[in-house]
N, C-alpha and C positions, 0 to 999 in steps of 0.2 A: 421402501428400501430395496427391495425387487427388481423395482422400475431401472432404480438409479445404476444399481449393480449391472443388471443388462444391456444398459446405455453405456456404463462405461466400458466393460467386456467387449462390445460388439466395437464402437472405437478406437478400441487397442488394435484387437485382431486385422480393422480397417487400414490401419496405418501399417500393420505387418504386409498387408498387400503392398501398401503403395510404397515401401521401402523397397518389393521385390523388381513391382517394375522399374526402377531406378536403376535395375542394375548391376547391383551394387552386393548381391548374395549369389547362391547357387542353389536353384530347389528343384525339387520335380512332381511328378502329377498328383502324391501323397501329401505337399503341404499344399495344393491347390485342392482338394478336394475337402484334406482336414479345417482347414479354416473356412470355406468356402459353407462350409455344413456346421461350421462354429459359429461365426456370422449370424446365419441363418436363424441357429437356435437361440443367441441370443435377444436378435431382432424378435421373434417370435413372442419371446418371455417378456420383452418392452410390451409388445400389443395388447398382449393378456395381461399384463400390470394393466395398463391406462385402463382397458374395457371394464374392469375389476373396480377402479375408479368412478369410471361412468357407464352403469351397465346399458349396451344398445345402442350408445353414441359412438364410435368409432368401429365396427362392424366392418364396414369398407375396405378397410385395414386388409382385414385378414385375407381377402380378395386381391385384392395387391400383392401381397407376403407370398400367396400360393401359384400368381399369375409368374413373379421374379424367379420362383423357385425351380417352377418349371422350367423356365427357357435354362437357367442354370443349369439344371442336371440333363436338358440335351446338348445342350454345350458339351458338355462332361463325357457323357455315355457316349458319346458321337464316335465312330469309328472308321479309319478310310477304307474306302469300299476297294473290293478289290473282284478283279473281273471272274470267272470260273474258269481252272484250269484244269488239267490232271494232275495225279497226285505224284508224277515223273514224268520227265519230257527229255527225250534225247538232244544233244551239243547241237546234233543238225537241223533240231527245227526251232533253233535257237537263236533271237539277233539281237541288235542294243537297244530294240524298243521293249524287248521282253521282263526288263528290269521290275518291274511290277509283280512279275511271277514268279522272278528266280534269280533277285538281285540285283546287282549294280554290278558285281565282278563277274558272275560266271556268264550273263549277258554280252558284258565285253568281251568276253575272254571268247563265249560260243563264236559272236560277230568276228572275230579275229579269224575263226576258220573257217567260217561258214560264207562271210562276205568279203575279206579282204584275202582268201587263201592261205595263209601265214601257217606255220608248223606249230601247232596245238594238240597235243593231246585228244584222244576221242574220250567221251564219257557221256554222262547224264547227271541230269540233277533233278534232287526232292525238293518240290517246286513247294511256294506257300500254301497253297492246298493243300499238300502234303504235311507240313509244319501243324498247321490249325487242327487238322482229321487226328494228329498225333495227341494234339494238348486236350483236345474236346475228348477223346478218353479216358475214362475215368477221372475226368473234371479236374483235369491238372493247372488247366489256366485257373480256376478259382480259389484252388489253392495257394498258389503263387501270386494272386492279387491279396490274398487277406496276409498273407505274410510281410512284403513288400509296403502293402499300408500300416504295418507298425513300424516300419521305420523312423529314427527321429531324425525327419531332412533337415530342420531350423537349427541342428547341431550347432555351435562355434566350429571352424574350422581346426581342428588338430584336436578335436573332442574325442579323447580314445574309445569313452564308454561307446561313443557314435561308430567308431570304426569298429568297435568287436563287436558291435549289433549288427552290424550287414556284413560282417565274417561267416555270425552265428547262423544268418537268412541265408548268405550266397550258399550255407554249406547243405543246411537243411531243405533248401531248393532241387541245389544240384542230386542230395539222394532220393529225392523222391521223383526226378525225371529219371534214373537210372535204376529205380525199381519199379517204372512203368513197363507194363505190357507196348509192342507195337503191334496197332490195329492190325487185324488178318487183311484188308483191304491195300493198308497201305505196306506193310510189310509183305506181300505177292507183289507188288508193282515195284518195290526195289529189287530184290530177286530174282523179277522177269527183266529187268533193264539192263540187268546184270549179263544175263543169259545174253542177252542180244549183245551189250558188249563184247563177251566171251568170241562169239561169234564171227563181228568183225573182228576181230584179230587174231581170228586163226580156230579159234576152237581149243587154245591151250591152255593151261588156268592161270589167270591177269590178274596181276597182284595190283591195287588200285589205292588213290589219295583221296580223303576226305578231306574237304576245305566249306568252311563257311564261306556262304553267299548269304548275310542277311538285308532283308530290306531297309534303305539306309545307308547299306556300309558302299565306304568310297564316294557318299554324293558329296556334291560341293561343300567345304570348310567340314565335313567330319569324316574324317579318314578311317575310325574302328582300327586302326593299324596292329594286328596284335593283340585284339582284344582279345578276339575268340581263338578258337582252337581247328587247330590241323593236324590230322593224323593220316599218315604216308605207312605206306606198304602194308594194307591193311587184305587180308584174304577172306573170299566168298563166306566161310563160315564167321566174318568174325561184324560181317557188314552193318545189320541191324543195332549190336554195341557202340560202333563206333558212330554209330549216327545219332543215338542218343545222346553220346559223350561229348558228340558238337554243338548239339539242342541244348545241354547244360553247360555247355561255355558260356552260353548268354546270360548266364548268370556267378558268375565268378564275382569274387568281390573286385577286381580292378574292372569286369565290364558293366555291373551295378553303378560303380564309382564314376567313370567313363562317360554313362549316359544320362547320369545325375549333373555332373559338369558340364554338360554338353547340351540339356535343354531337350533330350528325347525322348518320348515316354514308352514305357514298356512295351507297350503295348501293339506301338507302329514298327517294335522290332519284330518280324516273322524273318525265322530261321530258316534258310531254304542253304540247301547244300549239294553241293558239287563231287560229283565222283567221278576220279580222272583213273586213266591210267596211268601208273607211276614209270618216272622216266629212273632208268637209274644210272643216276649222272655221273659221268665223270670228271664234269666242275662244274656249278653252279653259282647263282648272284644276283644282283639286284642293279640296275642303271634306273638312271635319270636322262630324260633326253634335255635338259637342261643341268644347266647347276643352280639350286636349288637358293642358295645366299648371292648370288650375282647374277640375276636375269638377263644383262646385258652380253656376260661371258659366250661365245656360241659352243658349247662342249656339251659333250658327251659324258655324264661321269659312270664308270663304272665299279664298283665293287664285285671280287669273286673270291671262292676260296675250291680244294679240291671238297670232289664228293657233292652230297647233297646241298641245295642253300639256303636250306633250314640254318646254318651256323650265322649265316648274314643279316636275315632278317632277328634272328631273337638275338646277335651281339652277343654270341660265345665264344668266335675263337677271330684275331688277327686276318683281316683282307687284305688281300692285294686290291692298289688304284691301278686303274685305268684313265684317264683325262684323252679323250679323243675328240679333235676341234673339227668343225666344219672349215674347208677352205674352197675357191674358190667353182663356182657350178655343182655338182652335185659329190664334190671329192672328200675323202674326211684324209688325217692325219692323227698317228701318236703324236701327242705334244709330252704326254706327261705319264711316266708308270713307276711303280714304289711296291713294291716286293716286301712282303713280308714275310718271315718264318713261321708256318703254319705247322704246329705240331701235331697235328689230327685231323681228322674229314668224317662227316658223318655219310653212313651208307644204311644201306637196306640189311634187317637181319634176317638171317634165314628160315626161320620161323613168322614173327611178322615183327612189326615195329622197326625202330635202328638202333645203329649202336655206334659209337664213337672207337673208332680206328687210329690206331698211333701209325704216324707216319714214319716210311723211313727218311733221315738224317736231309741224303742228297733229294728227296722229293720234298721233303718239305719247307726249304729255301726257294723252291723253283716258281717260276711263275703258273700259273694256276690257268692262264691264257697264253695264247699264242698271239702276236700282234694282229695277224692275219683274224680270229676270232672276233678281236676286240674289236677291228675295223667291221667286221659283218655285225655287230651284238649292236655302234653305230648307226649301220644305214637301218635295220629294224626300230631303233627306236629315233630315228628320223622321221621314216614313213609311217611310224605309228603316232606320233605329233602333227603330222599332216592328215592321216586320213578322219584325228580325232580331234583337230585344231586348238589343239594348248598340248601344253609341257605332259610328259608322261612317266610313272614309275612305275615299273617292269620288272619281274620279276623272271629268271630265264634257267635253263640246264645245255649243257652240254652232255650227249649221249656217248653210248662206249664209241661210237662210228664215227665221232665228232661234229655230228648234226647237233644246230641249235634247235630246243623247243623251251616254247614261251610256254610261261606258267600261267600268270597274270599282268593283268595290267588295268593301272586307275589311275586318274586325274594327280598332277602334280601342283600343292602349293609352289608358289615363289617366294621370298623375300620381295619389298616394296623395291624396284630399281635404285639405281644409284650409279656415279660413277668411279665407284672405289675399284669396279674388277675383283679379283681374286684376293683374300688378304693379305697384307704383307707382315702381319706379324711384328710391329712397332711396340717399343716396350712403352711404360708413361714413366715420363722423368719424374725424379725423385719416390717411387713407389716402391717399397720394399717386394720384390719379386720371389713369391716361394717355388715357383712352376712354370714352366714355361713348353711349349710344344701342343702335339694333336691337333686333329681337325675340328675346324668348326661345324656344330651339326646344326644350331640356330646362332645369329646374330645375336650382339647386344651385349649388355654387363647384368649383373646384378649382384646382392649384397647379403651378406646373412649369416649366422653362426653354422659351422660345418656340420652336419650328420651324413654318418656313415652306415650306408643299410645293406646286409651284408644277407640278410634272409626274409624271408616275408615276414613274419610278425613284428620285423625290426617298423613295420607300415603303423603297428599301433601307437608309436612310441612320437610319429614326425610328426616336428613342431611346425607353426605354420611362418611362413619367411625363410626357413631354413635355404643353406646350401645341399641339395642332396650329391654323397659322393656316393656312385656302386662301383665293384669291381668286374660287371659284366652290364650291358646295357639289355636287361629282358623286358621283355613288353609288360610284365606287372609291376613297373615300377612308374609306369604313365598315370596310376590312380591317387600319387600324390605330386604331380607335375602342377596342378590349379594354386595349390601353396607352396611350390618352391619358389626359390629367389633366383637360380641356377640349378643347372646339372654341370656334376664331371662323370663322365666313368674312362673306368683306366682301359678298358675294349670294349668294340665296337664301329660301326662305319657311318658317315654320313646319310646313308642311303635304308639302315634299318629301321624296323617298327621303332622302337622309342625316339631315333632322330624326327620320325615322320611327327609324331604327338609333341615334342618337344617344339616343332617349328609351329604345330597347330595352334598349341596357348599361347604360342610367346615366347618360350622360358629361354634365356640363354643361354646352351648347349655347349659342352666340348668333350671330345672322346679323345679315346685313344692318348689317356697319360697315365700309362704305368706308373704302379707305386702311389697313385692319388689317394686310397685308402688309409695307407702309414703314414703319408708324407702330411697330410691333414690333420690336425689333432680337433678332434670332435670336442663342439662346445665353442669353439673360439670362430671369431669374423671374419673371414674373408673377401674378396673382390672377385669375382670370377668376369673376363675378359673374352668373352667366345672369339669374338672378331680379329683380337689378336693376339689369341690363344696363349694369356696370361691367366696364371691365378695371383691377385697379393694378398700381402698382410690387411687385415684390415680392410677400412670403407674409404675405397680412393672416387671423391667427388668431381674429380673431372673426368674421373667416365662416367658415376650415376647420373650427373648431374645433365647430361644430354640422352638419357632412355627415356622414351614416351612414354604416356602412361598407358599400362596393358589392357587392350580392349576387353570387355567383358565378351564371353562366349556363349552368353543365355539369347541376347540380342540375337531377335531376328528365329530363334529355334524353335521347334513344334511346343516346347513345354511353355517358353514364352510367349509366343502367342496365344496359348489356347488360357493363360493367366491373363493378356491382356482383353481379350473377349470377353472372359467372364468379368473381370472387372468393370467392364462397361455396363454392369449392373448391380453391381456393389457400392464402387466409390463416388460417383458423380454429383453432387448436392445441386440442384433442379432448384428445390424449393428453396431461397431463401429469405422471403420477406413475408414474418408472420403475416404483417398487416392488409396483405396484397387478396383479393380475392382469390385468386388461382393456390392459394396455400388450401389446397383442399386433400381428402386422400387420394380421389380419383386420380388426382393427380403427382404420385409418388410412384417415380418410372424405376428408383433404383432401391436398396437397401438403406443407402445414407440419408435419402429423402426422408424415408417412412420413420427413421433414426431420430430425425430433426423433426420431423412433423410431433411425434411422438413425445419428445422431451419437449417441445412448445406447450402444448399442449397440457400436459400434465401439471409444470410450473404454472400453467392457468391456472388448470382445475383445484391445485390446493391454494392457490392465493384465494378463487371464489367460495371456497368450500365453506368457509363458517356464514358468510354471507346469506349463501344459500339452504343451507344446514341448521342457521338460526342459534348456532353453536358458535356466541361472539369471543370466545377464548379460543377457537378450535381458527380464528381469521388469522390471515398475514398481518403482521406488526411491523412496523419501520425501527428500526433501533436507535434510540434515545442515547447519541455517544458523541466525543469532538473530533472524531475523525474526519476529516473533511471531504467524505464523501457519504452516498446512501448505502446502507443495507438494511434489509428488512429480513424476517425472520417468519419460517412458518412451523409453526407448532404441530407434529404429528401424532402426536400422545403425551406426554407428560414432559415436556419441556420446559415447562412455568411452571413456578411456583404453587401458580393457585390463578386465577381467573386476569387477564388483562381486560377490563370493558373500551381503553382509551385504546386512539390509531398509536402511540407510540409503546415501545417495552424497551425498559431499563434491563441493566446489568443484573442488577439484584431480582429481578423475578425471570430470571434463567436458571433451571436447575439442571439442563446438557452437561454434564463434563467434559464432553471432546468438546463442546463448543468454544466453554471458558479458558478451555488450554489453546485452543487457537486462537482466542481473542486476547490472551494473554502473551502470544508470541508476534500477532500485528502491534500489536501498544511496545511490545519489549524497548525496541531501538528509535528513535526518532529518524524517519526517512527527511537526508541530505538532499531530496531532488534527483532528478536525471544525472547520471553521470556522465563527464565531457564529451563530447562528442560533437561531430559536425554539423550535424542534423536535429542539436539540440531542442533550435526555437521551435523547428516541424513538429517533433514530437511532444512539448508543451502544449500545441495546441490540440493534438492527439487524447491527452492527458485529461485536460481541462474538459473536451467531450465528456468524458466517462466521469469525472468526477463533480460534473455540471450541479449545481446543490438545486437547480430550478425541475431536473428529474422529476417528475412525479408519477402516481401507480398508472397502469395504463397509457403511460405515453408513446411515444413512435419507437422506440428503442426494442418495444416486445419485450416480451417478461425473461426471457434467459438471458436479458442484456444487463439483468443488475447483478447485485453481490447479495446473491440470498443463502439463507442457513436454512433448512431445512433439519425438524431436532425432536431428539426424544432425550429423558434423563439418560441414557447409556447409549447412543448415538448422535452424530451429527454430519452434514454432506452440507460443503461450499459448494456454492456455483459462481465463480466472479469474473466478470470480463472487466480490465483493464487495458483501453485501448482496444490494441491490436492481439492483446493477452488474452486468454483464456485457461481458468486453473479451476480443476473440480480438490475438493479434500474432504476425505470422508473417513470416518472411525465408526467402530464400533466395541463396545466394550461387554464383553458376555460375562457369565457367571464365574469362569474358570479362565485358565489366560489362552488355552488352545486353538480359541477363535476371534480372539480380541486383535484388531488389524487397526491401522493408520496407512491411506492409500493417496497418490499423491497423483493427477494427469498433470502435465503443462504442455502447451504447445502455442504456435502462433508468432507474431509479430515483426514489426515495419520493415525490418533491417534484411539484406539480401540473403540467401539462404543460409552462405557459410558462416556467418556470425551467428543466424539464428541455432544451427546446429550445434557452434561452440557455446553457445549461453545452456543449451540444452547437455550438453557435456558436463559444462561446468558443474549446474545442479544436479545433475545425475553424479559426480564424482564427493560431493558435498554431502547428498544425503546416506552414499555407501558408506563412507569416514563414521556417521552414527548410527549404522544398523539396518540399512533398507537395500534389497534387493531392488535395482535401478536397472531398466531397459531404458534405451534410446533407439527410435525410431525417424530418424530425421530431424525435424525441430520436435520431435514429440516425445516427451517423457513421459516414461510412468514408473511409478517407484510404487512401494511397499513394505513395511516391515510388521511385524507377524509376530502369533503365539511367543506374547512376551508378560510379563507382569504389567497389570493398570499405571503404575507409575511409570516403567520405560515410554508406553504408550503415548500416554500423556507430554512425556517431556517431548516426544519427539513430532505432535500436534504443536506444542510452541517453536520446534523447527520451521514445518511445515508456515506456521503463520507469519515466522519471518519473511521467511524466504518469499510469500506470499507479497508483499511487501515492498524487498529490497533488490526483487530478480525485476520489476518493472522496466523497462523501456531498460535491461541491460544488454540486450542482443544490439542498440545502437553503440555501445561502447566497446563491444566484442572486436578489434580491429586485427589483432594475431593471438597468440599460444601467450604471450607476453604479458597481454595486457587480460587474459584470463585466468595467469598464475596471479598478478595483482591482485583482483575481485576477490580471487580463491581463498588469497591469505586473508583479506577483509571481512570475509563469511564466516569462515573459522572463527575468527577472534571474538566474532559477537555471537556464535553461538555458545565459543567455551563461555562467556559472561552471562550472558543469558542463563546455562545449566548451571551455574553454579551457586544459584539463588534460586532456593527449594520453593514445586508452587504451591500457592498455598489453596487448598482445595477447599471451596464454599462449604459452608453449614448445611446447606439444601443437598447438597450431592453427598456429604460423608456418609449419612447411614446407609443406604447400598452400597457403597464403594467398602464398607468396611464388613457389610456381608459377604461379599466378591471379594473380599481375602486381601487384597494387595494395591488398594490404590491410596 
C-alpha cells in the first residue's frame, strides 16, 4: 500500500512539472525546489517499499536515487559567479561592461559620462560586493530564503490567502533588513565615497539620490520598472538608512509579485545602488526616443511636468506631451505638444525627502518646456539610440540654469510594427460607448468585469480577468497586471513605470481618463479598446476576436530554465519495454525511469509471490466474471474469503469492500461502445488490443498492462490500461471515517491533446458535482474524496467504476465545449440511477464494516 501510495504521489507531483513547463502557470524557485525534494521523497519511499518486498534485489536502485539527486541539488544550489569587486566604485571607473557589478542602469548611466561625455550627475555606487558583504551579516540571506520558501507559489491565481502570505513575508522581510547592522567595512566605504563626492563638488554639503541598480534590472524583456525604490534628497547622515530601505524594496510585495511573474529567482537579484547627486530640477520627465505602440512613427515622445520627475515616472500628477519628429538629415521638428494644467511639482524639502508644492494658477497651465528644450531632450535621445542601437527610455531634469541632466537610461520595448502610425481613435459600430479619450500606453482590447483599486490592500480582493481601473497609475499596481484583462487609470503618461510593465505582459493599457473610477460601476463588463482609446459596455467581439493570445512571460526566464534542467532528470521515461534487457536499474537515468522500473517490478513480485512463498491463496487469481475482458486479482492480506487453490476466483470469495463497490459500479450501466467519432474503427482496434481474451499471464504486454486489483478486506488499488487509457483507483477504509479515502489518476489517450484535456475536465467536473476534490493537470486527472463515512465512500467507488468504464476512448468524441456538455448530462443521469439503488454490502464484509461504525 506504501508502494502504491508513492507511485502515485511522485506521478502527480510529475505531472505538476510538466504542466509548468507548458507554460501555462507562473512559479518560482520555491515550487522548483518544493516538489523537486517531493518527487524525490516519494520516489525514495517506492525503492524502500520494493526492497522491503524483496530484501537485496533492487539495491542498485538506491545508487541511482542518490546519483539523480545529486546533479539535482547542483542544479539548484548553482549560483552565478560573479567576478570580485569593491564594495563601492566611483561613476568614473564605471562603463556598460560593468553591469555585472553595479547593474544594468547605473552602468549605462556611468558609460553616458564617462564614454559618451553626456551631462550626468557625478556619484558612486554599492556595487554587488557591497550588496552580498551586507546580506552575509548576521545571516540575512538565510533568513529570507527560509521565509520566501513558505510561500504557496502553486496558488490559483486571485488566491487572497496567497496574496496576504507574501504581504505577511514582503513585510517581515523588509523589517528585519532595516533592523540590520551595516557592516563597519562596508558602511566606511559608503561614507568614504561620500567624502570624495563631497569633494568634487566643491567641498559643500551634497544632498544626493538613491536609486536602485539591481542585477537584472533593465536587461532584455524585464524592465523592474518601478519596482524598487528611490529616494532623492537624501543627506550625509541619513545615507546608510536609506540604502537599506533600497535593499528592502527588493522585497515589497509588488517586487516579490514581479519576479514570481517574471521567471527570476531571488537570488540572481543582487541589489547594488546608485548614489547621485541630486539635481534639483526645475522640470523634469521621461522620453522615448521612439514611440513605443508605432515603431514605424520617427518621433521623439516626451513627457514633463514642473519640478522634480518623480510625478512622471510613479503617474501622480497630469504631463505635458511633446511629439518631436525627426526630419530630413540630422534636423528634428515640434510636430505635436498638449499642455496640461499641472496643479503641483514635487521638489526637494529642506530638511531631506520632498514635498509636493501647489502651483500658482498662471504657472501651472504653462508649458513645463520650452520648444527649444524639447528640441535639445530630442537630439540626446537620438544620439542615445545610436550610440546604444535600439530605441531608448530616458529619464531626464532640467536644472535652475536650464541645463539638461540625464538621470537614466534603459533599453526600450516596441510594439510588433504595423502600418497603422499613430491611433486614430475610431469608434466600433454599433458598440455602446461609455468613455472615450486618453492615451494609449499598450495596444490591444481586452475584456472583464471592472475593479476599481483605489489602495493597496484593494490587491487582496483582485479577481483574476478583471478590468483594473486606478485613479493614479503607481508602480504597485504592476503586481497584478499578469491577471488583468486591461488597465484604465484616470492619470498618468505613456512613458511611466506602470505604462512600461503594462506593455511588458501584454495588457492593454489607457490612461489619462478622468473620472474612470465613477464613471465605471465595479462588477459589471466592459470592453476596454487601448488603440482606440474606447472603453464599452460589455464584451464587443470584433475587437476580442482579433487579440492574440498573450505570450507567457516564464518562457525563456532564469526560473524557467533552471525548471527545464532539472526536469531533465525527473520526467523523461528511458525505460519502457519491461521485456527489453536494457530494463535494468543501472539503467534509470531519470526519477520517472526508477518510477516505472519500480512499479514493474513490484506488480511482478506480488503476481510471483505465492508461487514462490508456497502460500497458494497468497498467488494472483484471474477473475472468474463475463466481462469481456481479463482481470486478475492479487491478494495482500485478507481479501478472500478463505483459501482460493484453483487459477480463477469468483465474486463470492472476495471479501475487499472497495473492491465489490467498484466492481459493482463497472457492471452498473451496460457500455454502448465507443462513442461517434471519426476515428471510430482506429480506436476499435485499439480496444480489442487491450481487451484481447487470448491475454495470458506473462505475455508481451508486461504485468502493469492488465486490469489488476490489488486487495485487502478494507482496501483495494486498480491498476487498468484500456488502450491508450490508463486509471489507477484506490480506497481505503479505516476504523474511523478520518482516514478512509477513494482516490482516482486518469490520464492518457489516442485523440489530440485538446480533446484529451476536455475528456479530462469533463471528469474532473463529474466527480466535484459528488464530493471529490479534482486536480487537472493537462490530460491528467487526479481526484479524491476524503474523511467521509464507509457508505459515502463506497458509493462513490461505484462512481469511480463507472466512469472507469464509460470515459474509455471518450477523449475521440471530445470535438468542442458542446459535445462535452452532452456526455456531461449523459454521466450524471447514470450516476443519479446508479445511487439511487442502495449497495448491498456482502455477508463477508459486514462484520467489520459494522464494527467501523458506518458502512
Amino acid at each position: 500500500m506504501r508502494l502504491l501510495s508513492a507511485n502515485n504521489k511522485a506521478l502527480e507531483i510529475m505531472s505538476d512539472l510538466e504542466e509548468a513547463l507548458g507554460g501555462s502557470r507562473i512559479f518560482g524557485m520555491s515550487f522548483i525546489r518544493a516538489n523537486t525534494t517531493a518527487v524525490g521523497v516519494n520516489v525514495f519511499k517506492l525503492v524502500r517499499s520494493l526492497t522491503e518486498l524483496e530484501p537485496g534485489r533492487y539495491e542498485p536502485l538506491f545508487d541511482r536515487l542518490a546519483s539523480i539527486q545529486a546533479e539535482i541539488d547542483a542544479i539548484l544550489s548553482r549560483k552565478a559567479g560573479r567576478q570580485a569587486a569593491p564594495l563601492v566604485l566611483d561613476v568614473s571607473r564605471i562603463d556598460r561592461h560593468a553591469a555585472d557589478l553595479v547593474g544594468g542602469k547605473m552602468a549605462n548611466l556611468a558609460d553616458m559620462r564617462t564614454s559618451l561625455g553626456l551631462p550626468v550627475p557625478a556619484g558612486f555606487v554599492v556595487t554587488a560586493a557591497g550588496y552580498e558583504a551586507f546580506m552575509a551579516a548576521g545571516d540575512l540571506q538565510a533568513e529570507i530564503n527560509a521565509r520566501l520558501q513558505s510561500l504557496p507559489e502553486d496558488a490559483a491565481p486571485g488566491d487572497a490567502e496567497a496574496v496576504a502570505a507574501r504581504f505577511r513575508v514582503s513585510s517581515e522581510i523588509r523589517q528585519s533588513i532595516m533592523a540590520a547592522q551595516v557592516p563597519p567595512p562596508l558602511a566606511d566605504a559608503i561614507r568614504g565615497a561620500y567624502a570624495c563626492l563631497r569633494e568634487e563638488l566643491g567641498g559643500a554639503t551634497v544632498r544626493v539620490s538613491l536609486r536602485s541598480s539591481a542585477l537584472g534590472e533593465d536587461a532584455a524583456g524585464t524592465t523592474f520598472a518601478g519596482q524598487f525604490k528611490s529616494i532623492l534628497n537624501v543627506p550625509e547622515e541619513g545615507l546608510l538608512d536609506a540604502y537599506k530601505e533600497i535593499v528592502a524594496s527588493k522585497h515589497t510585495l509588488h517586487a516579490i509579485t514581479y519576479r514570481l511573474n517574471r521567471g527570476i529567482r531571488d537570488e540572481d537579484v543582487a541589489m547594488c545602488v546608485g548614489c547621485m547627486e541630486l539635481v534639483d530640477a526645475r522640470a523634469g520627465g521621461v522620453m522615448y526616443s521612439r514611440n513605443p505602440l508605432a515603431p514605424r512613427d520617427p518621433a521623439v515622445v516626451i513627457n514633463s511636468v514642473w519640478g522634480l520627475p518623480t510625478a512622471v515616472v510613479d503617474g501622480t500628477t497630469p504631463t505635458d506631451l511633446f511629439v518631436v519628429e525627426r526630419v530630413s538629415g540630422d534636423g528634428f521638428a515640434l510636430r505635436e505638444r498638449e499642455i496640461k494644467t499641472k496643479a503641483e511639482r514635487t521638489v526637494p524639502d529642506q530638511g531631506e525627502g520632498l514635498r509636493r508644492e501647489v502651483l500658482p494658477a498662471e504657472l501651472a497651465a504653462e508649458p513645463s518646456l520650452t520648444d527649444a528644450q524639447a528640441l535639445e531632450l530630442a537630439r540626446f535621445a537620438d544620439g542615445l539610440e545610436r550610440a546604444y542601437g535600439g530605441p531608448q527610455d530616458i529619464e531626464w531634469a532640467v536644472d535652475p540654469a536650464g541645463r539638461v541632466q540625464l538621470l537614466q537610461c534603459r533599453p526600450l520595448a516596441l510594439a510588433a510594427p504595423d502600418a497603422t502610425g499613430i491611433p486614430t481613435g475610431r469608434a466600433v459600430p454599433g458598440a455602446t460607448e461609455l468613455l472615450a479619450g486618453g492615451a494609449a500606453a499598450c495596444a490591444g482590447a481586452g475584456a472583464g468585469p471592472v475593479f476599481v483599486a483605489r489602495k493597496e490592500i484593494d490587491a487582496l480582493r483582485f479577481p483574476d480577468g478583471a478590468v483594473l481601473v486606478v485613479p493614479m497609475a503607481l508602480p504597485r499596481w504592476a503586481a497584478l497586471l499578469p491577471r488583468a484583462a486591461a488597465l484604465v487609470a484616470e492619470q498618468g503618461g505613456i512613458t511611466g513605470h506602470l505604462a512600461n510593465v503594462a506593455r511588458e505582459f501584454g495588457v492593454p493599457a489607457l490612461f489619462d481618463v478622468p473620472g474612470a473610477a465613477d464613471a465605471l460601476s465595479e462588477g459589471v463588463e466592459v470592453t476596454v479598446d487601448a488603440l482606440g482609446r474606447r472603453i464599452y459596455a460589455g464584451r464587443v467581439d470584433a475587437l476580442l476576436s482579433k487579440q492574440a493570445p498573450r505570450a507567457t512571460v516564464m518562457a525563456g526566464s532564469p526560473v524557467f530554465e533552471c525548471l527545464r534542467e532539472v526536469s531533465r532528470l525527473v520526467l523523461p521515461l528511458n525505460l519502457t519495454d519491461p521485456e527489453s534487457p536494457e530494463f535494468r536499474p543501472e539503467n534509470c537515468s531519470t526519477y520517472h525511469d526508477i518510477t516505472r522500473y519500480a512499479h514493474e517490478m513490484s506488480v511482478r513480485d506480488m503476481f510471483d509471490f505465492g508461487a514462490r512463498s508456497g502460500l497458494a491463496s497468497q498467488a494472483s487469481k484471474q477473475l472468474a466474471c463475463e466481462v469481456p475482458m481479463q482481470w486478475w486479482v492479487v491478494n495482500l492480506d485478507d481479501g478472500f474469503t478463505g483459501p482460493v487453490p484453483e487459477r480463477f476466483v469468483h465474486l463470492a470469495d472476495i471479501s475487499s469492500a472497495p473492491m465489490l463497490a467498484i466492481w459493482a459500479g463497472i457492471c452498473a450501466v451496460p457500455w454502448a461502445g465507443p462513442p461517434p467519432a471519426s476515428a471510430r474503427g482506429m480506436m476499435n482496434v485499439f480496444l480489442e488490443a487491450t481487451m484481447n481474451p487470448e491475454l495470458a499471464e506473462g505475455g508481451p504486454g508486461g504485468f502493469s498492462d492488465r486490469n489488476v486489483f490489488m486487495i485487502s478486506s478494507r482496501y483495494a488499488c486498480l491498476s487498468s490500461r484500456f488502450g491508450f487509457h490508463f486509471t489507477t483507483i484506490e480506497s481505503m477504509l479505516t476504523d474511523g471515517d478520518f482516514d478512509s479515502y477513494a482516490g482516482f489518476k486518469f490520464s492518457g489517450g489516442a485523440a489530440d491533446a485538446g480533446r484529451r484535456v476536455l475528456r479530462a475536465e469533463l471528469i474532473a467536473d463529474v466527480l466535484e458535482r459528488h464530493g471529490f476534490h479534482a486536480k487537472v493537470r493537462g490530460d491528467n486527472l487526479f481526484a479524491k474524496a476524503e474523511s467521509r463515512d464507509h457508505g459515502f465512500i463506497l458509493d462513490r467507488l461505484r462512481i469511480l467504476g463507472y466512469l472507469l468504464v464509460h470515459t474509455r476512448q471518450l477523449d475521440m468524441a471530445m470535438a468542442d465545449r458542446g459535445a462535452a456538455d452532452a456526455m456531461r448530462d449523459k454521466l450524471l443521469s447514470d450516476i443519479t440511477a446508479i445511487l439511487a439503488v442502495p449497495f448491498p454490502l456482502p455477508q463477508a464484509c459486514q462484520g467489520w464494516a459494522k464494527a467501523g461504525g458506518k458502512a
